[in-house]
DRENTI-689399 format. One record per atom (N, C-alpha, C): x negated, y, z. Coordinates in steps of 0.05 Angstrom, whole numbers. Each point is the difference from the previous one (the first is absolute). Example, Ala and Ser with C-alpha at 12.3 -4.5 7.8 and 13.67 -1.06 7.14 Angstrom:
+--------+--------+--------+
!     c1 !     c2 !     c3 !
+--------+--------+--------+
!   -264 !   -114 !    156 !
!     18 !     24 !      0 !
!    -18 !     24 !      0 !
!      7 !     21 !    -14 !
!    -16 !     24 !      1 !
!     15 !     22 !     14 !
+--------+--------+--------+
***
This chain:
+--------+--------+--------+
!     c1 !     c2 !     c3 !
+--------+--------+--------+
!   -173 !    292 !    -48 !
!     21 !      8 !     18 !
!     22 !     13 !    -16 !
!     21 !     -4 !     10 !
!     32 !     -4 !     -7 !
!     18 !     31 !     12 !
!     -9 !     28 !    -17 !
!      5 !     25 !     16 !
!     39 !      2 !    -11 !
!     17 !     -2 !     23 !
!     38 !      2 !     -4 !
!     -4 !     28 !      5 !
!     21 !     10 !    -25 !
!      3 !     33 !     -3 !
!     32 !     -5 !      0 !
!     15 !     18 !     13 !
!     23 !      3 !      2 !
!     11 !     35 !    -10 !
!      8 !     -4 !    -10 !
!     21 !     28 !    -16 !
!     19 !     15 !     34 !
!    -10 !     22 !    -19 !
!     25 !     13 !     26 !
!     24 !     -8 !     -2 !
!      9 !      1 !    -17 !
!     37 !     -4 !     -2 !
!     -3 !    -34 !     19 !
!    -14 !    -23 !     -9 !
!      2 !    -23 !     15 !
!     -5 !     14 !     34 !
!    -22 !      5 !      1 !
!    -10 !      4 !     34 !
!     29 !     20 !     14 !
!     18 !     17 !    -16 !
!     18 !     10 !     10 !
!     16 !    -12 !      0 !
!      5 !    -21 !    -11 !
!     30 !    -16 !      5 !
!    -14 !    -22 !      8 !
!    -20 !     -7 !      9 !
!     -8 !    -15 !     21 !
!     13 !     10 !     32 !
!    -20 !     19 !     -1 !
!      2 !     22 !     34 !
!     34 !      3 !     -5 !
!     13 !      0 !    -12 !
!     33 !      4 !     -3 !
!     16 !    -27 !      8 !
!     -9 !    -21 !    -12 !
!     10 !    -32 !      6 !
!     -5 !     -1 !     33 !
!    -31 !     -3 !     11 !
!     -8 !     -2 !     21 !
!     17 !     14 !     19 !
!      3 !     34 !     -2 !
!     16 !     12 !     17 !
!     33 !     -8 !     -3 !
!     11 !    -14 !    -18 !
!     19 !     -7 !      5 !
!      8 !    -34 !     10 !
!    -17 !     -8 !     -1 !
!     -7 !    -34 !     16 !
!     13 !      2 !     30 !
!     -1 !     19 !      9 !
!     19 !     -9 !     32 !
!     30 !      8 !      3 !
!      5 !     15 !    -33 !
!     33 !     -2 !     -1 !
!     12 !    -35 !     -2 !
!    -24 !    -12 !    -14 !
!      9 !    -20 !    -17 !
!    -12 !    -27 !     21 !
!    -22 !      1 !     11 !
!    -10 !    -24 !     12 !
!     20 !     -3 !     25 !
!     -5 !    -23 !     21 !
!     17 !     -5 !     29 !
!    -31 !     -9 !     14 !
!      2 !     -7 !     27 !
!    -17 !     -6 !     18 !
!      8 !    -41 !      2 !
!    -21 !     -4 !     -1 !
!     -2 !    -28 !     -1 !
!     11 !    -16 !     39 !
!     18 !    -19 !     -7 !
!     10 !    -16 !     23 !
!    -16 !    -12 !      5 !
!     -2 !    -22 !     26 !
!    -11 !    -21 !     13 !
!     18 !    -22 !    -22 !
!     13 !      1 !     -9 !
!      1 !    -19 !    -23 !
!    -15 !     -8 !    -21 !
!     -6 !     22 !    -15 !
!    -21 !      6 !    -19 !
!    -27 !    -21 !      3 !
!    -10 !     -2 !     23 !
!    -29 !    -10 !      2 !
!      4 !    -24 !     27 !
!     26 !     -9 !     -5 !
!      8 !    -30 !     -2 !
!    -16 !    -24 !    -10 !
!     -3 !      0 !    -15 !
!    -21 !    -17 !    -13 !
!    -25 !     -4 !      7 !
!    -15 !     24 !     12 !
!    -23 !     -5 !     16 !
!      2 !    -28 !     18 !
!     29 !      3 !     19 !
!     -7 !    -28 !     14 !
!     22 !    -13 !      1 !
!     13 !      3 !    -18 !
!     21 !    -23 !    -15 !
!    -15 !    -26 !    -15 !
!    -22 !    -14 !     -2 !
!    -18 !    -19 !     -7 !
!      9 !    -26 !     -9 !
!     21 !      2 !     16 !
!     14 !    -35 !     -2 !
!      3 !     -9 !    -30 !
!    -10 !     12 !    -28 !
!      8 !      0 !    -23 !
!    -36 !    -23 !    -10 !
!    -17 !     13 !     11 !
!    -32 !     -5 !      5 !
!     -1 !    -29 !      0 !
!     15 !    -16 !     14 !
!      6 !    -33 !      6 !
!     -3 !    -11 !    -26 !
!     21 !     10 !    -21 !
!      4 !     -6 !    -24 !
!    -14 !     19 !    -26 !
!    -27 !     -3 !      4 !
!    -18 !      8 !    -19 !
!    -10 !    -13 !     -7 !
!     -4 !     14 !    -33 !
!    -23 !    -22 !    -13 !
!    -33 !     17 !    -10 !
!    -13 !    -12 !     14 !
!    -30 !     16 !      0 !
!    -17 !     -2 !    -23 !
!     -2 !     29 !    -17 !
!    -13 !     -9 !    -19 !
!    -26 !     24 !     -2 !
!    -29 !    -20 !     -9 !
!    -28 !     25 !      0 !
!     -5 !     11 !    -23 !
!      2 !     24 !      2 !
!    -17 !     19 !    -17 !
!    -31 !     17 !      3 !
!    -19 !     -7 !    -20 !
!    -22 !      5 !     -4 !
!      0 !     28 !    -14 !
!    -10 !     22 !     18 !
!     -9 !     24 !    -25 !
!    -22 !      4 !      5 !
!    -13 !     12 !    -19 !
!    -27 !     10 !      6 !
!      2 !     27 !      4 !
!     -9 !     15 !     22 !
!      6 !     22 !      9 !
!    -38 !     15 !      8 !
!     -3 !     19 !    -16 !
!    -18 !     14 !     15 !
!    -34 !    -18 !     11 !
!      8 !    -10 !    -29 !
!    -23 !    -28 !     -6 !
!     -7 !    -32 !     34 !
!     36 !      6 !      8 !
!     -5 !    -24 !     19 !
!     31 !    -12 !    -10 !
!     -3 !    -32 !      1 !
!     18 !    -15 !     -9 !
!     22 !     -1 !     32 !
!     33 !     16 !    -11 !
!     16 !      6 !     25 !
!     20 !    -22 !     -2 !
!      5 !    -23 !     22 !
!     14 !    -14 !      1 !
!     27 !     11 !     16 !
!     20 !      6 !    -15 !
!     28 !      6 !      9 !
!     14 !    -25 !     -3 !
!     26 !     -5 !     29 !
!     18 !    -25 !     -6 !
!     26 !     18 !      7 !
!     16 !    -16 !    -21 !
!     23 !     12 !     -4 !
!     21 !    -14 !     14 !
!     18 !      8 !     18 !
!     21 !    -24 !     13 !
!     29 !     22 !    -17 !
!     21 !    -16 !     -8 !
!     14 !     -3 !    -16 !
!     28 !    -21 !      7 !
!     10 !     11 !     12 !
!     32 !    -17 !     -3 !
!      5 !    -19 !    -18 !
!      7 !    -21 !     -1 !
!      8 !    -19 !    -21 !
!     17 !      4 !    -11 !
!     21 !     12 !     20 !
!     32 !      3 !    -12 !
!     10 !     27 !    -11 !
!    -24 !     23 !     13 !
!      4 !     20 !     -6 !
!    -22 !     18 !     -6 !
!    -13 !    -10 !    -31 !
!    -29 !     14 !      0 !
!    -10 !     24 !      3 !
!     27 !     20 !     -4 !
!    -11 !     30 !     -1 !
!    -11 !      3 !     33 !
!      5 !    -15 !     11 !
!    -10 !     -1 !     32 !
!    -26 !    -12 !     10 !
!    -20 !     21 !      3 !
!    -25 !     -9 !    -11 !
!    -25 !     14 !     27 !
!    -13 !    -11 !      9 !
!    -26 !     19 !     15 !
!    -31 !    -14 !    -16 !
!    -11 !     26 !     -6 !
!    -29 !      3 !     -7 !
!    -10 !     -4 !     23 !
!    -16 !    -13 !      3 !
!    -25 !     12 !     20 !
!    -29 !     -9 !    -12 !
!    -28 !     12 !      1 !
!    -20 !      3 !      1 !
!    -11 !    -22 !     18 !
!    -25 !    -23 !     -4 !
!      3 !    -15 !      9 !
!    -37 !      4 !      8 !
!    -15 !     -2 !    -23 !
!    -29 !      6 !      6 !
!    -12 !      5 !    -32 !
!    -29 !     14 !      0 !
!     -8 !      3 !    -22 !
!    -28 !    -18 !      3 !
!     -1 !    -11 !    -26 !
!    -35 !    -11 !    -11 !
!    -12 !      1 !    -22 !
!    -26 !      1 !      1 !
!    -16 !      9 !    -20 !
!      3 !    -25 !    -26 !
!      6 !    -17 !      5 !
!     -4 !    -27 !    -17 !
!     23 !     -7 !     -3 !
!     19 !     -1 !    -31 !
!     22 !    -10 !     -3 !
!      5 !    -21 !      8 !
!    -13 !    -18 !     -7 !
!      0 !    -35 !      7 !
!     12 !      3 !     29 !
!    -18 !     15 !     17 !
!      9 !     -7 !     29 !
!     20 !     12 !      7 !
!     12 !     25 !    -18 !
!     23 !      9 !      1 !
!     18 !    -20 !      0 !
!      2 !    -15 !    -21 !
!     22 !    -13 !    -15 !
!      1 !    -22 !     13 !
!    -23 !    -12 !     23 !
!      6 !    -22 !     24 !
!     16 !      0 !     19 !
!    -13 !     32 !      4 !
!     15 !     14 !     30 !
!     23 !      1 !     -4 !
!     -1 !     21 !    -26 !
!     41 !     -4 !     -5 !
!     14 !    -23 !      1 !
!     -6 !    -18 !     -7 !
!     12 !    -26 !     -2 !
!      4 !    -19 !     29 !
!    -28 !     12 !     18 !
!      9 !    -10 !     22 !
!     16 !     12 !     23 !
!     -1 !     31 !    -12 !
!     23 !     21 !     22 !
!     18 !     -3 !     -9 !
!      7 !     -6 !    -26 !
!     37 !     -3 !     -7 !
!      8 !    -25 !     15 !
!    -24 !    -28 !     -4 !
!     15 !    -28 !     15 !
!      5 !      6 !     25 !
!    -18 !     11 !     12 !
!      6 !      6 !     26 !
!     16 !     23 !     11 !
!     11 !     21 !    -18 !
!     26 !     13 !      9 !
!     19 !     -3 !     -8 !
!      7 !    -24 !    -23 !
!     27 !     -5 !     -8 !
!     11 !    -18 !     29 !
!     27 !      5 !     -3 !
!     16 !    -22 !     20 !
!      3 !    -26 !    -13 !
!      2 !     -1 !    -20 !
!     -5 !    -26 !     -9 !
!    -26 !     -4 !    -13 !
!     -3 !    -18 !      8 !
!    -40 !     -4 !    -15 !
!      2 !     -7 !    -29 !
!     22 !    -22 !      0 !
!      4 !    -16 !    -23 !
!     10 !     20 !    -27 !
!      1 !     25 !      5 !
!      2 !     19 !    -22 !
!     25 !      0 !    -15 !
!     30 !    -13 !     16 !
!     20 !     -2 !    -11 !
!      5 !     16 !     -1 !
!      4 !     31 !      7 !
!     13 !     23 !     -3 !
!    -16 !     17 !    -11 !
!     14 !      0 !    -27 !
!     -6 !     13 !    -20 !
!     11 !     19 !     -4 !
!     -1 !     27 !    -16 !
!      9 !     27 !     -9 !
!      0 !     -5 !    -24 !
!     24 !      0 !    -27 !
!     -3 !     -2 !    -28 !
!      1 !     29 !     -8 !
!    -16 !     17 !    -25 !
!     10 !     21 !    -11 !
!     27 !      7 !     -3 !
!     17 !    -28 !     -6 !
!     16 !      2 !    -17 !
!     35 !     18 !     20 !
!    -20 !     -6 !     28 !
!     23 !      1 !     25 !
!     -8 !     31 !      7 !
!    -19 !     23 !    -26 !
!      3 !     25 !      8 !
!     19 !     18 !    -19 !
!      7 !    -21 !    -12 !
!     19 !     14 !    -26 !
!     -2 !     25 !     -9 !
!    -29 !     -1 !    -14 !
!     -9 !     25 !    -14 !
!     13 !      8 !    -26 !
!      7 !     15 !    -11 !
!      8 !     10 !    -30 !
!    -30 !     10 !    -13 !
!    -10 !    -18 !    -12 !
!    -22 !     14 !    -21 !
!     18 !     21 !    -20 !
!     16 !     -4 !     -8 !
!     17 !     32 !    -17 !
!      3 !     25 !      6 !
+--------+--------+--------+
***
């Protein structure tokens, strides 16, 4: 186990940042959390599975992903199993069956997140 020790001078200009956070923060609009059911973007996703192994059970996550706009993205958690193999079926058959297109034309390239490795 992993024991975090913090210095006084940090923990005081911590409690100092924090107490000054409501000069500096605002209260969030009904705009803000727009997106909850703004969806219409969902139509045009491209569904892709990810396998982790989590906590010794194989976790199938599918990723839906904008075509045109990849930073626009929902995770969700789909099911876990003990047996990769059957992981790696299942995934394969929850992405065919939650993509909107079956035929797997909509694709997400790296190249459309325009990362700087520098």
């Amino acid at each position: 186990m992993i024991h975090f020790n913090l210095d006084e001078f940090a923990y005081e200009e911590m409690l100092n940042m924090l107490n000054n956070l409501h000069f500096t923060e605002r209260t969030g609009t009904v705009s803000d959390l727009m997106f909850l059911s703004d969806d219409w973007w969902l139509r045009d996703t491209a569904v892709v599975e990810n396998i982790v192994k989590r906590d010794g059970l194989w976790e199938i996550q599918l990723v839906f992903a904008h075509y045109q706009e990849p930073c626009k993205l929902i995770k969700r958690v789909i099911t876990r199993h003990y047996n990769k193999k059957k992981a790696v079926l299942c995934a394969q058959y929850m992405r065919r069956l939650a993509a909107k297109d079956q035929r797997g034309t909509l694709t997400v390239n790296l190249e459309d997140f325009a990362l700087c490795s520098s």
